[in-house]
N, C-alpha and C positions, 0 to 999 in steps of 0.2 A: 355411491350414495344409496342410502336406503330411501324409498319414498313410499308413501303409506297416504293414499287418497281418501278421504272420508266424504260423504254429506254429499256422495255421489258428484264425488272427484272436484276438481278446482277448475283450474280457464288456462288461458296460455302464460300463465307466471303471473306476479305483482301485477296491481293496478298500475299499470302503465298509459290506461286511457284515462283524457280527461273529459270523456264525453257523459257520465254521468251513468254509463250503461251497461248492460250485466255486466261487463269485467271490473265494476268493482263492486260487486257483489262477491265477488269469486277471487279470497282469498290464497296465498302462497305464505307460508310461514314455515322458515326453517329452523331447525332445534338442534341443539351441542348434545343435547340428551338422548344419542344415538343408541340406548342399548335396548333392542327388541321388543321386552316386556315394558319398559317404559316409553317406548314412542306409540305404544298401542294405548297407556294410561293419557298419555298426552294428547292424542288423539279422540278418546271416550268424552273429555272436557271439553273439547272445543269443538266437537259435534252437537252437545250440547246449550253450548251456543250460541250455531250455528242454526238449528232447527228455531231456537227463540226469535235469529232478527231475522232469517231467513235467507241467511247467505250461503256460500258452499268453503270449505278450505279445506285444500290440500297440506300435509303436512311433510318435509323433507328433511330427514336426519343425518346432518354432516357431522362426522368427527373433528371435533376442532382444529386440528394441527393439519388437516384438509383447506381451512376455512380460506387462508389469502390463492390458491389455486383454484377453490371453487367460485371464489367473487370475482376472480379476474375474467374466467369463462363466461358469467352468467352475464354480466356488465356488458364484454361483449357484444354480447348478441341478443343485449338489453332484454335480460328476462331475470330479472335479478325478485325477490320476495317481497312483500310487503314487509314483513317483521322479522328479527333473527330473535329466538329465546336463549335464554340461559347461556348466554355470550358471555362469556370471563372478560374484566376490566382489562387484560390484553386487548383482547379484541373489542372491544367495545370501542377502543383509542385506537385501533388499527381502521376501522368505519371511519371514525372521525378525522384521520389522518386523509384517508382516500375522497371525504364530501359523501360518502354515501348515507350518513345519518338525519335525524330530521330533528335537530333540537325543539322544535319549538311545539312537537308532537308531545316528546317527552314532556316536558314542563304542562301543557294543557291536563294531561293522565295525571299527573301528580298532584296538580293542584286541585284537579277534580276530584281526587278520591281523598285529598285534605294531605300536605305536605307534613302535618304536625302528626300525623297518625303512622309514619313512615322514621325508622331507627336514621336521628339526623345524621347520622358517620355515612349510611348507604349513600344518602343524597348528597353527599358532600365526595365520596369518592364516586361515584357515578354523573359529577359535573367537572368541566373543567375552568376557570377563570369565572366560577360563577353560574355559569348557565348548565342547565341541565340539558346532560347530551344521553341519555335513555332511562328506564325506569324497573330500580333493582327488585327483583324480586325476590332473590331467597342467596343464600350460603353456603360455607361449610368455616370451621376455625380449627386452627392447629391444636391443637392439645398437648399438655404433659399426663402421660398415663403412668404412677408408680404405685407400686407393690406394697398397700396399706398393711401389712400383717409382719412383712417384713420393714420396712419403716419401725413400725411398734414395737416390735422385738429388739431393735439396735436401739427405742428412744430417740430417734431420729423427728426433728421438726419438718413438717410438708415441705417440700423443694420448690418453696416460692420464691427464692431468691437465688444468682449466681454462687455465691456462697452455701447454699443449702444446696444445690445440688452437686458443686462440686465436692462438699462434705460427705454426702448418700453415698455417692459413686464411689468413693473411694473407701468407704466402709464396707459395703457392701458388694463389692468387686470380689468377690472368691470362692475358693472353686468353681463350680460349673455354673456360678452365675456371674455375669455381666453389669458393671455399677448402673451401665446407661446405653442403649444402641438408637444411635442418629443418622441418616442418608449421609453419605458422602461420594457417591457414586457421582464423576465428575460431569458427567453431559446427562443428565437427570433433574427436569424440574424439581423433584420432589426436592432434591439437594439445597437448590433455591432457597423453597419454599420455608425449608427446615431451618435454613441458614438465615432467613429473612426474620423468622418469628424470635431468634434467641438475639439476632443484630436491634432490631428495634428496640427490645426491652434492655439494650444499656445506650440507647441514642442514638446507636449508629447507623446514619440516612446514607440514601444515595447522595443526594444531595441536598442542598441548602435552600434557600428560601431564593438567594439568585439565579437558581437552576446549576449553578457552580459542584463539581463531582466533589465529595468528600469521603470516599472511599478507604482512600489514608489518615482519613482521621484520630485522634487516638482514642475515640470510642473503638471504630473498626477494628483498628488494632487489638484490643483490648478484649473485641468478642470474637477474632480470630486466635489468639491466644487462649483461649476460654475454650472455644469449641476443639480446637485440635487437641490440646492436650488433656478435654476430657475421652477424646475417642483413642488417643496415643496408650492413656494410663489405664482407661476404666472399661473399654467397650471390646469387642471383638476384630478380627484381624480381616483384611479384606473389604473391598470397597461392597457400601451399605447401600442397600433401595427401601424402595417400600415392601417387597417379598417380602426382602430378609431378615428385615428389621422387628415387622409383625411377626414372623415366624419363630423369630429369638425370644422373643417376648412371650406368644403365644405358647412356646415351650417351657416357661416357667425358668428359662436362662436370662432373664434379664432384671434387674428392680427397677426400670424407668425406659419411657418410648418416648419420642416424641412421633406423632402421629397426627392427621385430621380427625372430626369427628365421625368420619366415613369408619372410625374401628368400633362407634358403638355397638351397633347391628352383629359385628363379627367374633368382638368381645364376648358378645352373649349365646353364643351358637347357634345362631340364625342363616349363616350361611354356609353348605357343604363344603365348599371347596374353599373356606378359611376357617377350619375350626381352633378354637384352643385346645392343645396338645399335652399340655401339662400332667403329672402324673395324677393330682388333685381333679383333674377335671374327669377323669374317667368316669368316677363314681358321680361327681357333679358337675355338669355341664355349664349350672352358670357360677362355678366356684372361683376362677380369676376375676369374670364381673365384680361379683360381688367382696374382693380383696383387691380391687383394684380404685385408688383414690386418682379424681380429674382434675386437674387445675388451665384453666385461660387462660391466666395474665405470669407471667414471671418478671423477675427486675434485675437488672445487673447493675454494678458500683456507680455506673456514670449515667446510668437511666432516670429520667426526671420522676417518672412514674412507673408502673406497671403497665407491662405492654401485652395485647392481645395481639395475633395476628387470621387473617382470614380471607377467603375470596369472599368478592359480592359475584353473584351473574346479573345479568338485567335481560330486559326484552328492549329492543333497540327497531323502532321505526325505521325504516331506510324513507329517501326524497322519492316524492312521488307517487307513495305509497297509496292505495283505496283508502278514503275516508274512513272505512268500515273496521279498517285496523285499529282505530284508538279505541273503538267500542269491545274490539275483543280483548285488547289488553288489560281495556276496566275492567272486563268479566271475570278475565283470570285472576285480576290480583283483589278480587273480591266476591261474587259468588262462586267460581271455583278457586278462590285459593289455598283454601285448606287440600282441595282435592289434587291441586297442585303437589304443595307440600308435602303430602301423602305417600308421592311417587317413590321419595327418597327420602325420608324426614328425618335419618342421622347424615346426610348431608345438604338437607335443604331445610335450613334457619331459615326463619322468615324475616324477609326485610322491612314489611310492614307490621307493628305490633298489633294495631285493632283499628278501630273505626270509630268515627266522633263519636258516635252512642256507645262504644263499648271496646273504649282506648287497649283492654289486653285480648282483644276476640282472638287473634290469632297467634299470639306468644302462649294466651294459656291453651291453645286449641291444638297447638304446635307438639307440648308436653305427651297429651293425651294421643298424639297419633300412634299406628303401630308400626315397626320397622320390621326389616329383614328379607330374605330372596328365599330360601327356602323353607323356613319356618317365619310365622310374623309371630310377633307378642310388643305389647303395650309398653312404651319407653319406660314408664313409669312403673310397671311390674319387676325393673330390673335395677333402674339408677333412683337415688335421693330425688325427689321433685326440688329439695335446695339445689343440688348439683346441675339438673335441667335446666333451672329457672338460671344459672350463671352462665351454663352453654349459650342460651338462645339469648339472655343479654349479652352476652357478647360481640356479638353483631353493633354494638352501639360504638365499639371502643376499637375496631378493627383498625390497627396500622399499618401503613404500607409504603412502597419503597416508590419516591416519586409524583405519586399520585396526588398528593396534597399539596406537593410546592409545583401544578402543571407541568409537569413533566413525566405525565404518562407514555408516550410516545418511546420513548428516553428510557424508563422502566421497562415495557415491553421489549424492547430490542436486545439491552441488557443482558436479560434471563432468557429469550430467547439463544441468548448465544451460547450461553454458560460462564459468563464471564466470573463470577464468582466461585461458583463449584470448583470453576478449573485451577484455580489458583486455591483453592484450600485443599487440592486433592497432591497439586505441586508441594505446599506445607507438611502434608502428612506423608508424603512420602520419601521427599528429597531431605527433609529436615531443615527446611528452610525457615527462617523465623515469621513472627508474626506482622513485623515490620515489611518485611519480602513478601508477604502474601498480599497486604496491603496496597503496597505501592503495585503489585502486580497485576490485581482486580481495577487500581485506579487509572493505570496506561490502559487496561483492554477498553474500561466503562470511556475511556476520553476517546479511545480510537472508534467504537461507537458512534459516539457524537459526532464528532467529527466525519463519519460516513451518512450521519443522517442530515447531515449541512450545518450543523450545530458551532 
């Protein structure tokens, strides 16, 4: 763990006394957002203030895939945070699984800073059975990234639909470039995550409205057949991550990605150690930016509508917690929450769009911030502000596997296994049909359950 003490250091962990006395003045708040330069931005805000009410907080940055080894430790030996930030709806339902969360903190914060000024899909996947179990803060959404110029040149219509992009890919699958390059790397979130966003936009849930697995459904079916044989026919050989994927693309080898909006920033050559490669970019460095068209939502034949997908993170009160905690979390998701979002603002969508006097304050504040790690410039110096303004709504229309019919729990364990990936990776290599993938992903998603007493 990294731990970065501010405001002249914190007390012996979370308020854990209930005597009213400096220990809970003397916050413990631990962040997912462990990377150096931003535990230090995270940190400047909530010194900030801390100097206003005049408390002290320590801040400790855990890597999330740390996170159920480090709660199990701190619980122990009851030294566990008043708050965890930027907690992925995994984990948020992994708190909530263990009693360490404080719903009833959450709901006070929300309703205090006005629940109608808050994108309602966050609040509705960041509660479970209704009640709100922490308080989302910000984002990222998956993206379709494709190759406007070449698009244009075939006459090709945008790849909003399964049909449109399985039309693209296969026009545009030649020579040295690739129709499409998608994760398929079998024990890799990102595989998940990729396989999540193209599954929901044809219907295809974990499960049902009875918590019942539908894994083999013939949606599933239908966007396992979809996915494998676009990466069979159109994409490149060898199993796909997020490197590879960006780097195929970034090399001017590919006319379509699917990606987070974590590629804005790198899209644009903001960051050294991801730039665009392209032969075109030599001379112009924001020359794939600016030929490259973004789409949110896609649809597939059996999808009711057009489907977004996205993580929320939230800030998560644990029980027990110093009163002082719900005042900082006001603080953050309102006088600092632009500064928040600032940290990472091509992966931190805001989850509140404004405030009663000025309902878009931080969707339009959002647009306007700058991104990037080694160079910054202004989102809007680079992408359409139409295009922005559908990124950061997007947040409203977020779909996800579980989460809505309660059974988060169920969701997390799932992906945490690979149950999916592994079985589309079985598909693409063994040649196994989509039917076999299906029923495959459904036996692991049921033996799951089944381990979780289900």
């Amino acid at each position: 763990m990294l731990v970065v003490a501010g405001c002249g250091g914190g007390g012996d962990g979370g308020g854990q006394s209930d005597t009213g006395s400096q220990e809970d003045n003397a916050l413990t708040i631990w962040t997912t957002e462990d990377i150096a330069d931003r535990v230090a931005a995270q940190q400047k805000i909530m010194d900030a203030w801390a100097q206003k009410s005049g408390a002290t907080v320590k801040l400790v940055a855990i890597a999330e895939d740390q996170l159920t080894t480090v709660l199990t430790s701190a619980a122990a030996a009851n030294d566990l945070p008043d708050a965890i930030a930027a907690l992925s709806l995994n984990g948020m339902n992994q708190l909530r699984t263990d009693d360490l969360v404080d719903p009833e903190a959450a709901k006070e914060i929300v309703d205090g800073l006005g629940r109608d000024t808050f994108f309602a899909r966050t609040l509705e996947l960041t509660s479970v059975d209704g009640e709100q179990i922490a308080v989302p803060s910000d984002g990222f959404s998956n993206l379709l990234f494709y190759r406007k110029d070449l698009f244009q040149a075939a006459g090709l219509a945008e790849p909003k639909t399964y049909a449109d992009i399985e039309k693209a890919a296969k026009e545009l699958n030649k020579g040295k470039t690739a129709g499409i390059v998608a994760a398929t790397a079998p024990s890799d979130s990102f595989t998940q995550q990729t396989f999540e966003y193209v599954a929901v936009a044809n219907g295809c849930q974990l499960v049902d409205d009875s918590g019942n697995i539908t894994l083999n459904s013939p949606q599933c079916q239908e966007t396992f057949n979809f996915y494998a044989n676009l990466i069979k026919e159109t994409s490149v050989a060898g199993n796909q991550d997020a490197d590879t994927t960006r780097a195929t693309y970034f090399a001017g080898d590919a006319a379509m990605v699917i990606w987070s909006s974590f590629l804005l920033d790198e899209l644009a050559g903001l960051r050294n150690d991801a730039l665009p490669t392209c032969a075109q970019c030599k001379k112009d460095p924001l020359w794939l930016a600016k030929n490259t068209g973004i789409l949110t939502e896609i649809q597939g034949p059996s999808g009711p509508k057009p489907a977004a997908w996205g993580e929320v993170v939230s800030w998560n009160v644990l029980t027990d917690a110093s009163p002082k905690t719900k005042e900082l979390v006001t603080y953050m998701m309102s006088e600092g929450y632009l500064d928040w979002l600032a940290i990472a603002p091509e992966g931190k969508m805001p989850a509140r769009s404004g405030t009663s006097a000025n309902p878009k304050e931080y969707s339009d504040g959002w647009i306007k911030l700058s991104a990037g790690v080694d160079k910054k410039e202004a989102l809007t110096t680079i992408y359409p502000v139409e295009v922005l303004n559908t990124i950061v709504g997007s947040s409203g229309n977020f779909e996800r596997w579980g989460i809505p019919q309660g059974q988060g729990e169920l969701a997390a364990a799932v992906a945490g296994q690979y149950v999916v990936p592994q079985a589309l990776a079985k598909m693409l290599n063994s040649g196994a049909s989509a039917a076999d993938a299906a029923n495959e992903a459904q036996k692991g998603a049921e033996q799951v359950k089944t381990d979780l007493g289900g």
